[in-house]
PyMOL CGO cylinders between C-alpha atoms (Angstrom):
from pymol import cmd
from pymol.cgo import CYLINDER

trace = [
    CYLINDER, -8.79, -19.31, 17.02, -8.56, -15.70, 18.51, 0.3, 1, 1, 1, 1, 1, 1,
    CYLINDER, -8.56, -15.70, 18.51, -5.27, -16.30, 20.61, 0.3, 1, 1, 1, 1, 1, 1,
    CYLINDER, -5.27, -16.30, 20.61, -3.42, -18.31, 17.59, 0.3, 1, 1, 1, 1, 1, 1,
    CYLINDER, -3.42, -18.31, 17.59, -4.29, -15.51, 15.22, 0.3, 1, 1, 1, 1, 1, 1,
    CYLINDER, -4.29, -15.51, 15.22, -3.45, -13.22, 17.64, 0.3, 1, 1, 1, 1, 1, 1,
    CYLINDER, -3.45, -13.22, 17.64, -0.13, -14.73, 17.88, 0.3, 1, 1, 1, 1, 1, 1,
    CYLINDER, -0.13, -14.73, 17.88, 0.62, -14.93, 14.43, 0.3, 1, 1, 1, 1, 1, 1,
    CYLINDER, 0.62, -14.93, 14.43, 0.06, -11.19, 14.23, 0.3, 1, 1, 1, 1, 1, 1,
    CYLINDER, 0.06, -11.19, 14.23, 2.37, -10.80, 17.30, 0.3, 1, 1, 1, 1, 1, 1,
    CYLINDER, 2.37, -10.80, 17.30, 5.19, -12.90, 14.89, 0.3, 1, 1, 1, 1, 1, 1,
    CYLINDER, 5.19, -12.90, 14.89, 4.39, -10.82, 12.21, 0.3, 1, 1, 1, 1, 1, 1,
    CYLINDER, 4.39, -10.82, 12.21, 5.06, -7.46, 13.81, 0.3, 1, 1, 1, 1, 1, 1,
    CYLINDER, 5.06, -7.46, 13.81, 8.03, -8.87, 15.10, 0.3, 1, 1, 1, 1, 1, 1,
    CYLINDER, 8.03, -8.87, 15.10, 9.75, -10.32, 11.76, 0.3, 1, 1, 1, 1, 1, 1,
    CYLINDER, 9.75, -10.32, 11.76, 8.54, -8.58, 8.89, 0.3, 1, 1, 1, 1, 1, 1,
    CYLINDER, 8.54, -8.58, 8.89, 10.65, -7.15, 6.64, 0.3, 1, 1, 1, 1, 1, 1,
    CYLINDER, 10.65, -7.15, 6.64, 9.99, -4.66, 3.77, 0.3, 1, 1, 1, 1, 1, 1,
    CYLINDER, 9.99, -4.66, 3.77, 8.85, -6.80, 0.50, 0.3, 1, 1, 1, 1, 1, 1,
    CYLINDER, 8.85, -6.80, 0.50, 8.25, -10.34, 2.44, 0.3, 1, 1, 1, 1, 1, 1,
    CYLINDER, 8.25, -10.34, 2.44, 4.85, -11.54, 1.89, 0.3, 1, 1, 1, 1, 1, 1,
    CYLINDER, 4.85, -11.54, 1.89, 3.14, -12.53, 5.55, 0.3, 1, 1, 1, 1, 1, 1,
    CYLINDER, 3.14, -12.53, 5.55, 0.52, -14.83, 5.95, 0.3, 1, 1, 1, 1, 1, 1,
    CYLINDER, 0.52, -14.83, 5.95, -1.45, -12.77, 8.31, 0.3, 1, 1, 1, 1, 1, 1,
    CYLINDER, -1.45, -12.77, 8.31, -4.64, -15.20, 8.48, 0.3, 1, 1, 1, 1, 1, 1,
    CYLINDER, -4.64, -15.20, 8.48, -3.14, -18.66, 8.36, 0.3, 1, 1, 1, 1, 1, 1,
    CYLINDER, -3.14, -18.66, 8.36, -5.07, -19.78, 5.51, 0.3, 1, 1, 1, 1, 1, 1,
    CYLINDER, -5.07, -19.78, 5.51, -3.65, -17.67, 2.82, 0.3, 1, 1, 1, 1, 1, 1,
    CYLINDER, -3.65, -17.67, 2.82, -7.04, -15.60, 2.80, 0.3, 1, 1, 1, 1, 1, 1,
    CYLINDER, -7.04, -15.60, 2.80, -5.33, -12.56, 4.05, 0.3, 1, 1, 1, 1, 1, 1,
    CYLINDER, -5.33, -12.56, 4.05, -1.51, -11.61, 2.66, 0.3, 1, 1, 1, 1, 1, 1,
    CYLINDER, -1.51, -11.61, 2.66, 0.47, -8.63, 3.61, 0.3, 1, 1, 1, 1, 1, 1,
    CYLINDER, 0.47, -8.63, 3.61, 3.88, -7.12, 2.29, 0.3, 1, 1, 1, 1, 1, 1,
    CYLINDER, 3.88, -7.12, 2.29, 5.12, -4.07, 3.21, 0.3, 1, 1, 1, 1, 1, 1,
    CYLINDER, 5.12, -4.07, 3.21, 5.54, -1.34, 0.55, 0.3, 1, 1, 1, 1, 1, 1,
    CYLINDER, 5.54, -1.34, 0.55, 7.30, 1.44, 2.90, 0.3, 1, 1, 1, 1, 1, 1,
    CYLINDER, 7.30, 1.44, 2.90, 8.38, 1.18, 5.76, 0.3, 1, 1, 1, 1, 1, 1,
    CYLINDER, 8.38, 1.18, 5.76, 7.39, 3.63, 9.18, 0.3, 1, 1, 1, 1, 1, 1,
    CYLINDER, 7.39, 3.63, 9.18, 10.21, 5.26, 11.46, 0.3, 1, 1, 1, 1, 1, 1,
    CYLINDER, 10.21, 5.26, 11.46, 11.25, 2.89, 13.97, 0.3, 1, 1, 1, 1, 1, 1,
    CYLINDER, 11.25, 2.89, 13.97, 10.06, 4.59, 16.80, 0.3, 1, 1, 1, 1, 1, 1,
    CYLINDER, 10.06, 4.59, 16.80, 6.21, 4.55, 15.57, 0.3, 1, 1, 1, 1, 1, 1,
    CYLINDER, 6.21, 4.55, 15.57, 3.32, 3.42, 16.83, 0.3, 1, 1, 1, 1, 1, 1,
    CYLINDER, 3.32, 3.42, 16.83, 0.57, 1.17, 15.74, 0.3, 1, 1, 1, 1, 1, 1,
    CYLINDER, 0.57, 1.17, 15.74, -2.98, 0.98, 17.19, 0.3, 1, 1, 1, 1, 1, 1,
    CYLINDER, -2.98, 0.98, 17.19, -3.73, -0.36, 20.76, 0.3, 1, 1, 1, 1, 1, 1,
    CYLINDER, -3.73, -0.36, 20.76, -6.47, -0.52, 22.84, 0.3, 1, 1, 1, 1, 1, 1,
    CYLINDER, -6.47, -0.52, 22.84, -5.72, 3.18, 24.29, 0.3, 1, 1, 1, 1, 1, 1,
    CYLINDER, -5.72, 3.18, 24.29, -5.08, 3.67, 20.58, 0.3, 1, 1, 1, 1, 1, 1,
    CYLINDER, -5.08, 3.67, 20.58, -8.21, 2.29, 18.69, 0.3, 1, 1, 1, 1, 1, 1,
    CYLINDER, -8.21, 2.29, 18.69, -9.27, 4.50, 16.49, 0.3, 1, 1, 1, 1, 1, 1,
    CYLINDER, -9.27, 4.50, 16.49, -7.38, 4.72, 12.73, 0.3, 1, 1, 1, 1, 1, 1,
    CYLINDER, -7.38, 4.72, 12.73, -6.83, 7.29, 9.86, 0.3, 1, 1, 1, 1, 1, 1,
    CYLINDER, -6.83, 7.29, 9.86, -5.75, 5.58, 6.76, 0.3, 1, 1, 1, 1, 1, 1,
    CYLINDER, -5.75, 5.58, 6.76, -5.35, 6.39, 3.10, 0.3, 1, 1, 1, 1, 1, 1,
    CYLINDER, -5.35, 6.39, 3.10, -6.41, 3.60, 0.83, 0.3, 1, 1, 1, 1, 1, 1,
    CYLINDER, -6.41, 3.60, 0.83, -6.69, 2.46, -2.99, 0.3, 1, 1, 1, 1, 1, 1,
    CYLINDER, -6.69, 2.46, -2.99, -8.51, -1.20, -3.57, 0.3, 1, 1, 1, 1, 1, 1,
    CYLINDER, -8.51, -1.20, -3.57, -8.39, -3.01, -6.44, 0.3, 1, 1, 1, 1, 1, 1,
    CYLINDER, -8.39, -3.01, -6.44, -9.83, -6.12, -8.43, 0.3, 1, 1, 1, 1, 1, 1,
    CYLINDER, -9.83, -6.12, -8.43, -6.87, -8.66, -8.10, 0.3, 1, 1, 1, 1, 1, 1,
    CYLINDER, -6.87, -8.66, -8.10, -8.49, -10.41, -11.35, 0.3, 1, 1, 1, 1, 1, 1,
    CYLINDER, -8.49, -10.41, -11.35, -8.39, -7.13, -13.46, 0.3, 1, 1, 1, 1, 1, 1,
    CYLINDER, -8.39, -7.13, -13.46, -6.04, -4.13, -11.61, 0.3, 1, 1, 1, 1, 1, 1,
    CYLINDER, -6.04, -4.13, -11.61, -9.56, -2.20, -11.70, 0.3, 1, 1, 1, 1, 1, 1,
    CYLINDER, -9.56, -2.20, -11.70, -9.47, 0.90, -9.22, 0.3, 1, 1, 1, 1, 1, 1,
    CYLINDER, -9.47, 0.90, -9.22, -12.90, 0.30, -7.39, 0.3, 1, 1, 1, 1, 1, 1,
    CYLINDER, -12.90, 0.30, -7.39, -12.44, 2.73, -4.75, 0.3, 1, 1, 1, 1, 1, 1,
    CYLINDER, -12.44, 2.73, -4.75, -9.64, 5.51, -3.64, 0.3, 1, 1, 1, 1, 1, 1,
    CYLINDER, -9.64, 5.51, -3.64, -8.82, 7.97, -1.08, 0.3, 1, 1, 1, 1, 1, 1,
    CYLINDER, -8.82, 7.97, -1.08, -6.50, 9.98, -3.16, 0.3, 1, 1, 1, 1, 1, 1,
    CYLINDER, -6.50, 9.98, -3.16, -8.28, 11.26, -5.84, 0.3, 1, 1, 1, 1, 1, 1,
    CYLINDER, -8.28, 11.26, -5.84, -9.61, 13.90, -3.33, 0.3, 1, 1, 1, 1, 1, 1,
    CYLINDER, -9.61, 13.90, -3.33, -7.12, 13.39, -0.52, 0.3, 1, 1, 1, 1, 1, 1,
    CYLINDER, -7.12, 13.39, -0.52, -9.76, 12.19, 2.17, 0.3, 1, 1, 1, 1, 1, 1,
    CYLINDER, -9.76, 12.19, 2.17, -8.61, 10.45, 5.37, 0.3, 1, 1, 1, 1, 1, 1,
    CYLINDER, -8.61, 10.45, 5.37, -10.77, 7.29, 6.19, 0.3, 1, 1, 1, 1, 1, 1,
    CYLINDER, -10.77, 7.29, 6.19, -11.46, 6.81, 9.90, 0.3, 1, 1, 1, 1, 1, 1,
    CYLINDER, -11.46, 6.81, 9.90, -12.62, 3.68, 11.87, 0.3, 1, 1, 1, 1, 1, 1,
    CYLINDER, -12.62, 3.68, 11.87, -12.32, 1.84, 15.03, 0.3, 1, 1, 1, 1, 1, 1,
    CYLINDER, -12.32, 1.84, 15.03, -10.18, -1.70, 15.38, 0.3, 1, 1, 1, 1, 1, 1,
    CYLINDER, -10.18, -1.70, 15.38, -12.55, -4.28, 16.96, 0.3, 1, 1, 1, 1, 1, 1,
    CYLINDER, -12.55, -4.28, 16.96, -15.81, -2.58, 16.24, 0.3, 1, 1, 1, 1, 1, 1,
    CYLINDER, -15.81, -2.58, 16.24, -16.11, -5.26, 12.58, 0.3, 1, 1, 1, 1, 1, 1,
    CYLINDER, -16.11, -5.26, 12.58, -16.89, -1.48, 11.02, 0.3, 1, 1, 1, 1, 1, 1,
    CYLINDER, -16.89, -1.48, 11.02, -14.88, -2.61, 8.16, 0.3, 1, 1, 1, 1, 1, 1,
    CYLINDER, -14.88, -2.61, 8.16, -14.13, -5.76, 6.03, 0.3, 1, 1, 1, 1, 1, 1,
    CYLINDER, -14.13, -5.76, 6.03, -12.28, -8.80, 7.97, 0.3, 1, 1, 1, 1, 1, 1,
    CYLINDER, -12.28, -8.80, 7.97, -8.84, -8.12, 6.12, 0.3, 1, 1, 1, 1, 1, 1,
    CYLINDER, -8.84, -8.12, 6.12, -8.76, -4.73, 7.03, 0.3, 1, 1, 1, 1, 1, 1,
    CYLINDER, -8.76, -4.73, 7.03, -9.35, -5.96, 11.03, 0.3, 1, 1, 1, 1, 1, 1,
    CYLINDER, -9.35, -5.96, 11.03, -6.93, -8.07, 10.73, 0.3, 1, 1, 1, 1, 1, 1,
    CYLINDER, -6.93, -8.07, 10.73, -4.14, -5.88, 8.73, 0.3, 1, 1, 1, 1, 1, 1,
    CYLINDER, -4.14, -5.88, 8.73, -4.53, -2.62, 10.19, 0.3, 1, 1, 1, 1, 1, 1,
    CYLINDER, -4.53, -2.62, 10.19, -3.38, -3.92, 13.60, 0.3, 1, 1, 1, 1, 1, 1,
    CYLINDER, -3.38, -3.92, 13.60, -0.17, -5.08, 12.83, 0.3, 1, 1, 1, 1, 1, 1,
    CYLINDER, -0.17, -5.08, 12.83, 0.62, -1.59, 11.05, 0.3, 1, 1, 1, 1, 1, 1,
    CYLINDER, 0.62, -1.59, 11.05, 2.69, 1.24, 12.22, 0.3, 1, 1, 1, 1, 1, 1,
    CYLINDER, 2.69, 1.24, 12.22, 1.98, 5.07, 11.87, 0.3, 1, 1, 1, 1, 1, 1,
    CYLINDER, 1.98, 5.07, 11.87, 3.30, 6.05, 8.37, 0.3, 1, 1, 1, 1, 1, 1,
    CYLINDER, 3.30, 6.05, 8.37, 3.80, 2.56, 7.12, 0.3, 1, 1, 1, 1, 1, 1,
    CYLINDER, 3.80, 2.56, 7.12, 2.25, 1.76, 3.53, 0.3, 1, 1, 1, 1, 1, 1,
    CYLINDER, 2.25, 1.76, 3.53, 1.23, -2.20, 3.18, 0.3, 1, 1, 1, 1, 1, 1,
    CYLINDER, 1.23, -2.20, 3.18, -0.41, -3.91, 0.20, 0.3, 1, 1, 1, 1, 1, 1,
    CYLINDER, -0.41, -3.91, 0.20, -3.20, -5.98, 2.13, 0.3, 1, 1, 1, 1, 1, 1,
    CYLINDER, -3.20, -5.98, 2.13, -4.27, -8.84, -0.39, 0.3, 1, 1, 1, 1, 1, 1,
    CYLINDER, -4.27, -8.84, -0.39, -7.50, -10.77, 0.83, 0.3, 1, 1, 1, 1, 1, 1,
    CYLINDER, -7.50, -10.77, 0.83, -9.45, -13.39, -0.76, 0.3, 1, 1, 1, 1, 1, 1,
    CYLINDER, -9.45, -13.39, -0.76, -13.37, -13.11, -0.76, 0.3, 1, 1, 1, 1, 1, 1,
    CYLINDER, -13.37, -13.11, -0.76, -14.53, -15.00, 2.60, 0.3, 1, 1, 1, 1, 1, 1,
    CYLINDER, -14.53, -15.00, 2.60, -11.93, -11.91, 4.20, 0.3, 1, 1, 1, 1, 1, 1,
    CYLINDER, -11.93, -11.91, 4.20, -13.54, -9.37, 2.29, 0.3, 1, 1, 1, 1, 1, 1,
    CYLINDER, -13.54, -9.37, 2.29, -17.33, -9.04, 0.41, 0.3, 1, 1, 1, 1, 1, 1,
    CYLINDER, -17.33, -9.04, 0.41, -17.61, -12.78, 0.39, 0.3, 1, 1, 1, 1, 1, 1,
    CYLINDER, -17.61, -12.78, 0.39, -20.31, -14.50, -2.33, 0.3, 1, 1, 1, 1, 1, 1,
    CYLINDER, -20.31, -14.50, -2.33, -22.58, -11.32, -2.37, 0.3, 1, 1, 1, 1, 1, 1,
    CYLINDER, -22.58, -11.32, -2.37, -19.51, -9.09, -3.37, 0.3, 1, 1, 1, 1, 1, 1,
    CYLINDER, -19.51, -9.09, -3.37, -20.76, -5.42, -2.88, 0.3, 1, 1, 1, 1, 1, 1,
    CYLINDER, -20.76, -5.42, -2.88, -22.49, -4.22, -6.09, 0.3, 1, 1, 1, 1, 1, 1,
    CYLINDER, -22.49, -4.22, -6.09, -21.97, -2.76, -8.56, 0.3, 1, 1, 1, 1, 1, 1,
    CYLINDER, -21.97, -2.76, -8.56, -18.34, -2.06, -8.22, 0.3, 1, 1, 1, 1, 1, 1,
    CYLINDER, -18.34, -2.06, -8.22, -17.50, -5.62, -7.35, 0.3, 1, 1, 1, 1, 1, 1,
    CYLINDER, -17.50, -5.62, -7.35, -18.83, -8.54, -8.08, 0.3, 1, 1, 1, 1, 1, 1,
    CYLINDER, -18.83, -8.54, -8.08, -19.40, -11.77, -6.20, 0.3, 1, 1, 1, 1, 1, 1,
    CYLINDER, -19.40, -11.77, -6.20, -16.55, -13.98, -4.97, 0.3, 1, 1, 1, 1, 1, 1,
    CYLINDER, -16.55, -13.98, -4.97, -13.88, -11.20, -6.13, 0.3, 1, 1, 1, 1, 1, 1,
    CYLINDER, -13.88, -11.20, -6.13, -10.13, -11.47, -4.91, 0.3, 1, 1, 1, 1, 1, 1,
    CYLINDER, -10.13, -11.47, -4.91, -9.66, -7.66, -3.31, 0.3, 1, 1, 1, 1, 1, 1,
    CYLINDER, -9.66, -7.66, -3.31, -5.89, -5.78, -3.42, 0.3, 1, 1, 1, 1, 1, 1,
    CYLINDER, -5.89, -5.78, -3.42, -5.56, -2.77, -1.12, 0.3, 1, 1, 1, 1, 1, 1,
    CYLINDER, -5.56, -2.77, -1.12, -2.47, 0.05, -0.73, 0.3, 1, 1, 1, 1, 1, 1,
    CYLINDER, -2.47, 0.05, -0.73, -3.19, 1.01, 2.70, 0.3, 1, 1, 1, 1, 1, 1,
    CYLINDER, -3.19, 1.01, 2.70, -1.38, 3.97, 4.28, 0.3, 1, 1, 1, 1, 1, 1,
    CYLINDER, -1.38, 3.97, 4.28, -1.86, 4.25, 8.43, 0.3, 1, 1, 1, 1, 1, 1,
    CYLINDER, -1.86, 4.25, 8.43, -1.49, 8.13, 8.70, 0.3, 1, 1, 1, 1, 1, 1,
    CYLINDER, -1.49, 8.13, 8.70, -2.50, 8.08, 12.35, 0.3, 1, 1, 1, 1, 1, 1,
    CYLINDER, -2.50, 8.08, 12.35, -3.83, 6.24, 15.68, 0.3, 1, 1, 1, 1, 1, 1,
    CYLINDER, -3.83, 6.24, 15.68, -6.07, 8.22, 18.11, 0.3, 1, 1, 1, 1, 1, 1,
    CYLINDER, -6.07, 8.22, 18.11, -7.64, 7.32, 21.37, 0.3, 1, 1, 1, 1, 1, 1,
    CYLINDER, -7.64, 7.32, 21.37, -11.30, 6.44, 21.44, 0.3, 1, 1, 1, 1, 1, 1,
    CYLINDER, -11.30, 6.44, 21.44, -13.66, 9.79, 21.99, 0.3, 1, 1, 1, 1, 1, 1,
    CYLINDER, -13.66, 9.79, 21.99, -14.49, 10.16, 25.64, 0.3, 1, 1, 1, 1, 1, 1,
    CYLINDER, -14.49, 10.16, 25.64, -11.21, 8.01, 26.82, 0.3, 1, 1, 1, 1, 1, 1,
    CYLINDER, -11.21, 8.01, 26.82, -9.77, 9.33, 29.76, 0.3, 1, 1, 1, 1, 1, 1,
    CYLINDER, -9.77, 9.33, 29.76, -6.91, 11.68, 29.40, 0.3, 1, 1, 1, 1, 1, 1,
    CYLINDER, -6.91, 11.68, 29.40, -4.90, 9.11, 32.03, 0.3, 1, 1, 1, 1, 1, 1,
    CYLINDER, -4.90, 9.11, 32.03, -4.91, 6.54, 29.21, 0.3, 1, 1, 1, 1, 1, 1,
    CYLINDER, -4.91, 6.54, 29.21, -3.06, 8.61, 26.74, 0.3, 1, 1, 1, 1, 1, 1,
    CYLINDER, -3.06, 8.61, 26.74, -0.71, 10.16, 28.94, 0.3, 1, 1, 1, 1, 1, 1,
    CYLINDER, -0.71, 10.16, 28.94, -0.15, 6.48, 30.28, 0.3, 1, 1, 1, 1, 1, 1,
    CYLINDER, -0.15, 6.48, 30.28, 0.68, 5.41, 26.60, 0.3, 1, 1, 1, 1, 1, 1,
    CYLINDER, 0.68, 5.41, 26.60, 3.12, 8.62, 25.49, 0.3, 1, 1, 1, 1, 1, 1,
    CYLINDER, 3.12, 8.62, 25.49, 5.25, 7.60, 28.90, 0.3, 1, 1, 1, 1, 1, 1,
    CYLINDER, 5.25, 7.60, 28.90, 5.42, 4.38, 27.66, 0.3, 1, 1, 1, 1, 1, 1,
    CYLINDER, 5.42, 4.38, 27.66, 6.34, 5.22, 24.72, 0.3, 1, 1, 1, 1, 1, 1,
    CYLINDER, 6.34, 5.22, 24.72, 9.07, 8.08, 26.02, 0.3, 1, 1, 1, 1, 1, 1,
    CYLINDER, 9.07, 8.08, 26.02, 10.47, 5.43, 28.11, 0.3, 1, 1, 1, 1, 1, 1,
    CYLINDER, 10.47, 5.43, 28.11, 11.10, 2.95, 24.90, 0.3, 1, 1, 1, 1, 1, 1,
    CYLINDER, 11.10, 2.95, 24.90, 12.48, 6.15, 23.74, 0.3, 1, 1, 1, 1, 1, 1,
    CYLINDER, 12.48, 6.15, 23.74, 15.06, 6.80, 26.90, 0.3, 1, 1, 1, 1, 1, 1,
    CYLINDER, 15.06, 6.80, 26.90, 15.77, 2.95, 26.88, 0.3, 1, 1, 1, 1, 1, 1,
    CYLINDER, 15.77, 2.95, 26.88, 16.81, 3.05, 23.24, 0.3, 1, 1, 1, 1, 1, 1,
    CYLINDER, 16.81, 3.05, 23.24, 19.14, 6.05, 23.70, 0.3, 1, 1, 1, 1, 1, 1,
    CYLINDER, 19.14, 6.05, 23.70, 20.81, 4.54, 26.61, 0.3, 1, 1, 1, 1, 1, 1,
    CYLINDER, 20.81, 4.54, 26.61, 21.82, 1.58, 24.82, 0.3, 1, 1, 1, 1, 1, 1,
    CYLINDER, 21.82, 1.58, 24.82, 22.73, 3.08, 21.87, 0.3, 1, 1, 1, 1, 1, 1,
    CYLINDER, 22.73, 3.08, 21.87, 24.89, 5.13, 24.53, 0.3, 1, 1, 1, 1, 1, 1,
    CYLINDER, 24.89, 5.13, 24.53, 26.15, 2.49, 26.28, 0.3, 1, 1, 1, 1, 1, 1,
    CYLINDER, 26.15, 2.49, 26.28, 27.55, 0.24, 22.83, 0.3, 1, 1, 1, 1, 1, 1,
    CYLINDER, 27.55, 0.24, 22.83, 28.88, 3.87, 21.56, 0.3, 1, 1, 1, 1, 1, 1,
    CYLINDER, 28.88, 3.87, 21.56, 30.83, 3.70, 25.09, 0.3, 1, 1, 1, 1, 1, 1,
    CYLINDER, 30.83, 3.70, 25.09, 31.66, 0.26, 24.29, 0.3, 1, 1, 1, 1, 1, 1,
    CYLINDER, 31.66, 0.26, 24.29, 32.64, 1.03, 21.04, 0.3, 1, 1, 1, 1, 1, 1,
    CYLINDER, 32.64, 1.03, 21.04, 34.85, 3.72, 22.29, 0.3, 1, 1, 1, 1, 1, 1,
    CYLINDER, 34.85, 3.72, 22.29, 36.51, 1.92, 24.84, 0.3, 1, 1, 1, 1, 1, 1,
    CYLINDER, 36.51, 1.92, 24.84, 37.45, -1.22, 22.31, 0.3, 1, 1, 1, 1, 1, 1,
    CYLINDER, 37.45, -1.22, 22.31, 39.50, 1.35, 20.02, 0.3, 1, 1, 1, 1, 1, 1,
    CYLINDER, 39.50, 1.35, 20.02, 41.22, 3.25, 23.07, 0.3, 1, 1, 1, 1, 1, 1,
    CYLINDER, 41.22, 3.25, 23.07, 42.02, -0.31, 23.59, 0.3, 1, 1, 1, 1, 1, 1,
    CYLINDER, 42.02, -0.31, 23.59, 43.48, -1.34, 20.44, 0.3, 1, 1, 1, 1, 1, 1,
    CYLINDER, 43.48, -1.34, 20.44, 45.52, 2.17, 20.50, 0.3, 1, 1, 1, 1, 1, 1,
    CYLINDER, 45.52, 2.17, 20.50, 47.00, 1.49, 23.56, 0.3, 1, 1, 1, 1, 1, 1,
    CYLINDER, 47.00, 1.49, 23.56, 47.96, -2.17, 22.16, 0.3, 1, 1, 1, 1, 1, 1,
    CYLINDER, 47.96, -2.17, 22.16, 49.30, -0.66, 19.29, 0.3, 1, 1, 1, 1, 1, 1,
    CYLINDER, 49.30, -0.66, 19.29, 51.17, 1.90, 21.13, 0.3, 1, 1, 1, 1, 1, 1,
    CYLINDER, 51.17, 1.90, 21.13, 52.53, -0.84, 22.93, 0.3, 1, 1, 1, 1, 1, 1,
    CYLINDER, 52.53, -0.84, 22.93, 53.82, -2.93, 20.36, 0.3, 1, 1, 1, 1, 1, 1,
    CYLINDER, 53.82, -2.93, 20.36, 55.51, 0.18, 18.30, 0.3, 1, 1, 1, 1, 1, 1,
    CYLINDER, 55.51, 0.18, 18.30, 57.55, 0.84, 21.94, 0.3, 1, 1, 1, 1, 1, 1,
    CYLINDER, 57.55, 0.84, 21.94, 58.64, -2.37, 21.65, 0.3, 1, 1, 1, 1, 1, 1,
    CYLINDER, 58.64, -2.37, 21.65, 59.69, -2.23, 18.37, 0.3, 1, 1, 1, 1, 1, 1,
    CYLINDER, 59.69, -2.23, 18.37, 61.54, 1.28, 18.55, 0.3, 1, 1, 1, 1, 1, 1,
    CYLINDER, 61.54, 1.28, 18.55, 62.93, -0.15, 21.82, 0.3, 1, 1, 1, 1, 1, 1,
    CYLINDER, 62.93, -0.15, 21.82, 64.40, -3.49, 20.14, 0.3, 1, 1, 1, 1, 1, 1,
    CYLINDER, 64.40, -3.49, 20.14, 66.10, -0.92, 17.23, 0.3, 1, 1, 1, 1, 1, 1,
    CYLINDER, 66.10, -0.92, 17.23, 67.44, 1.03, 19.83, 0.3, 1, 1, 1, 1, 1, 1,
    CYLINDER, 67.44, 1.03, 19.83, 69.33, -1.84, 20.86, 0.3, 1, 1, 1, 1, 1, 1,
    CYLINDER, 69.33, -1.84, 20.86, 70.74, -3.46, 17.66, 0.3, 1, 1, 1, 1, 1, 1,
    CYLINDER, 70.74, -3.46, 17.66, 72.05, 0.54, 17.39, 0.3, 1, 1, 1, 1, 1, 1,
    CYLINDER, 72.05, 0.54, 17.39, 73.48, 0.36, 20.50, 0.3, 1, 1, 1, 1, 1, 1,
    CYLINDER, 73.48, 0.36, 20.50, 75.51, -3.13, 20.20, 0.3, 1, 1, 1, 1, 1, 1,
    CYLINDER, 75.51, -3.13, 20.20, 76.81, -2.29, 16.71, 0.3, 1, 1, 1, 1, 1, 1,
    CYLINDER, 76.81, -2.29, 16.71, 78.28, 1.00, 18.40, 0.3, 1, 1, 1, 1, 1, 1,
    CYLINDER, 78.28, 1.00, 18.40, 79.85, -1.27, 20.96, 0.3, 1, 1, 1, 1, 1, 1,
    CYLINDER, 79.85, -1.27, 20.96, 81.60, -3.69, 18.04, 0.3, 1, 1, 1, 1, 1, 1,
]
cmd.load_cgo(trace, "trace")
């Protein structure tokens, strides 16, 4: 069960698009769509990477009801993937995030407070809507510094890849219109060429 759901997340980092609802659980209990975007270049959480910042808002899907917020005094909430710290959804959602990407995370009650619910601000059985913001990933306290210098090369050398080959099909690019000049060049010679001749044989008549 780990592995498929671990590949479906996989899938899901891979194809989502702004706006498309994905099916992060396999069972419907656990929906995400993207609300904005992050840069392409960011990162999400990894084991190096475990610990999350996030800004949140949750909901009541039944009656839009705010039932808890992290804007209303601008407070970053922190936990660590894997550690079950938090509600299944949130396990589940947070890892297929990126750094500055906002996602609307909508779970179904056996994902989130289940049959008890989590009194008094909601009830048993309730269908929970979050806006979750991933503000940052940070390594785990006491990780060695190796770990996170590991991932930043990594990531510098997704970085230098990326440049090259946006290098190498500007190059390309390049190379295609010197080409078509030259063609073009070619092909007005031979046109000039040809007039220069139907001047010359009238001249000889």
């Amino acid at each position: 069960m780990e592995s498929e759901l671990h590949d479906v997340m996989l899938v899901c980092q891979i194809v989502q698009t702004m706006g498309d609802a994905i099916d992060l659980s396999g069972d419907g209990g656990v929906i995400k769509t993207i609300v904005r975007k992050s840069k392409a270049d960011a990162v999400g959480p990894t084991e190096n990477f475990p610990l999350v910042d996030v800004h949140y808002e949750g909901t009541l899907a039944d009656t839009g009801e705010v039932f808890d917020t992290t804007h209303e005094d601008n407070t970053i909430f922190s936990f660590e993937i894997g550690k079950g710290s938090v509600i299944k959804a949130w396990e589940i959602a947070v890892k297929t995030m990126k750094v500055g990407e906002v996602a609307k995370i909508t779970c179904k009650p056996e994902y989130a407070y289940g049959s008890a619910g989590s009194p008094p601000d909601i009830p048993p059985d309730a269908q929970l809507v979050f806006e979750v913001e991933l503000v940052a990933c940070r390594p785990r306290k006491g990780s060695s510094l190796g770990s996170v210098s590991e991932e930043r090369a990594r990531l510098d050398e997704l970085k230098k890849q990326r440049e090259l080959a946006a290098a190498a099909k500007e190059e390309e690019k390049k190379k295609r219109e010197e080409a078509k000049a030259v063609a073009a060049a070619r092909v007005q010679a031979k046109l000039e060429a040809k007039k220069g001749q139907g001047k010359g044989k009238g001249k000889a008549k």
